[in-house]
C-alpha positions in Angstrom: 66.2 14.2 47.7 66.3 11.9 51.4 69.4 10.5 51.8 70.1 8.0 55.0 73.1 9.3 57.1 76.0 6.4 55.5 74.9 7.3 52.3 75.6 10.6 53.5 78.5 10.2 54.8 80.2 8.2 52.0 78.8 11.0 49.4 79.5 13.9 50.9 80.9 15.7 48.5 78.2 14.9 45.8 75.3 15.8 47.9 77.2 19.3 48.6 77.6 19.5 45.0 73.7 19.3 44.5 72.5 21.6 47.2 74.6 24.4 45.6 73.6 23.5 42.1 69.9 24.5 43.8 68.9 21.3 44.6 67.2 20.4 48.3 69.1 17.8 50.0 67.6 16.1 53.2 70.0 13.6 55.6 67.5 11.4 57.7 68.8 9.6 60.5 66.8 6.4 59.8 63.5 7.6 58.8 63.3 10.4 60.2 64.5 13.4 58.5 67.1 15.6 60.2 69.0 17.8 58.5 68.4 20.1 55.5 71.7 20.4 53.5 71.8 23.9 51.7 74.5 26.5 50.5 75.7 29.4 52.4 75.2 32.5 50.8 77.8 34.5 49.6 78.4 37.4 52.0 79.0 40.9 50.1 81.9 42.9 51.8 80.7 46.5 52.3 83.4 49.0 51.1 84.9 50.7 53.7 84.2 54.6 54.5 86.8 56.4 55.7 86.0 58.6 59.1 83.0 56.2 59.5 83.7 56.5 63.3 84.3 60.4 63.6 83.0 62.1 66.5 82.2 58.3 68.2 85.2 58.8 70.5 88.4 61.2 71.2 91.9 60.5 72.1 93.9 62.7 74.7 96.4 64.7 73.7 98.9 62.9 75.5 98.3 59.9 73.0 100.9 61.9 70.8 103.3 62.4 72.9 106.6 60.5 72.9 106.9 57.2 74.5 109.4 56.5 77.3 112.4 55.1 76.4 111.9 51.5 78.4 108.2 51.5 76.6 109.9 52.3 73.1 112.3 49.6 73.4 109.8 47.4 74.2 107.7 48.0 71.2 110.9 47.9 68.8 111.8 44.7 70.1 114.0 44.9 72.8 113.0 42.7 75.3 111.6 39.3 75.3 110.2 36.7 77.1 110.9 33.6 78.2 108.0 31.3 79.4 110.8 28.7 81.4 112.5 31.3 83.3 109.6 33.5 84.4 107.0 32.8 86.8 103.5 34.6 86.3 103.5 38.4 87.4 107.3 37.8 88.6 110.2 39.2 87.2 111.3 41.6 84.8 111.7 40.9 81.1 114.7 39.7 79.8 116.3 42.5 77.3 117.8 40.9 74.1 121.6 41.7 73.7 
């Protein structure tokens, strides 16, 4: 099926409707074809396989460790930022009370 663009346009729907019941669906600008309209296909999620990435990189030991106390704080909250009151790569953060 060649559809003109309007009709295109004003049938969108439809013609979506018959390219993924399997039909072939053609929009010509004019009359010259353009565009082929056709469904994607559905994409199949692989399950997931735990330790897929063993041995493909290590973390140091010091990853473990504790944080420091101004990092922790950070991370739980503790500070914010406010984009009116602090100028790029000035300042210190503003701790929430």
């Amino acid at each position: 099926m060649i559809v003109k663009m309007h009709q295109a346009k004003t049938n969108l729907s439809k013609l979506i409707a018959l390219a993924e019941a399997g039909e072939e669906v053609v929009i010509a600008r004019g009359d010259k074809p353009a565009v082929k309209l056709v469904p994607v296909a559905e994409q199949v999620k692989q399950p997931r396989k735990p330790g897929a990435l063993k041995g493909q990189f290590t973390l140091p030991d010091s990853f473990f460790d504790p944080l420091p106390e101004e990092e922790l704080q950070a991370w739980e909250g503790a500070y914010s930022y406010d984009p009116d009151n602090h100028e790029r790569g000035k300042g210190e953060p503003t701790a929430i009370e």
